[in-house]
C-alpha positions in Angstrom: 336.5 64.1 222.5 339.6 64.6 220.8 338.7 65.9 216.9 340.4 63.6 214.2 341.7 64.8 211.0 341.5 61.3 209.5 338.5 62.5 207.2 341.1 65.4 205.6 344.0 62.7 205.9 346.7 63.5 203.2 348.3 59.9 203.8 344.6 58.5 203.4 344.0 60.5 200.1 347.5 58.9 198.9 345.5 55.5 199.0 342.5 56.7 197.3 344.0 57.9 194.7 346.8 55.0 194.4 346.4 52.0 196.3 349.0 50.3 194.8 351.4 53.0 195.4 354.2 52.5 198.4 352.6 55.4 200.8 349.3 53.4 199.7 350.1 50.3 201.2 351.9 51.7 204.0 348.2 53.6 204.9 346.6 50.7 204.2 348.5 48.9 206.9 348.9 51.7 209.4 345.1 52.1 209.0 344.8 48.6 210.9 346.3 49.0 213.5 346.4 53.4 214.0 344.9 53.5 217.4 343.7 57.6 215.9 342.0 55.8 213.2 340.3 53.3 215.1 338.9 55.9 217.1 337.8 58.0 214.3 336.2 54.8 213.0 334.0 54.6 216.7 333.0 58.3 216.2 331.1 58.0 213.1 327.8 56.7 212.6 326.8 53.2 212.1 326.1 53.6 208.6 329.1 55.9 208.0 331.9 53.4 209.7 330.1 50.5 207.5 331.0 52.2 204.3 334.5 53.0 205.4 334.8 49.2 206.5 333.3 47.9 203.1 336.0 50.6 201.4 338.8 49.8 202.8 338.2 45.9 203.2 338.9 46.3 207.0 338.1 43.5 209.6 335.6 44.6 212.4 
């Protein structure tokens, strides 16, 4: 399996720290679609890809 670096993602950090922000919102939307992040999503555990769901109010 290929190994993501969504979990170190400096684009992903930009919306932690400022969702608001331009590069925020433009993660924010990437995120749903990112065919990478989607299958970083599927490699974590059940209770781990929950959280990240909850997080960032994504629809699964």
């Amino acid at each position: 399996m290929a190994d993501h670096n969504c979990r170190n993602c400096s684009f992903r950090a930009k919306y932690d720290n400022h969702p608001k922000s331009l590069l925020g919102r433009l993660w924010r939307w990437h995120a749903g679609w990112c065919p990478g992040w989607n299958a970083y999503l599927k490699s974590l555990a059940d209770s781990e890809r929950k959280e990240l769901i909850e997080k960032y109010n994504l629809k699964r």
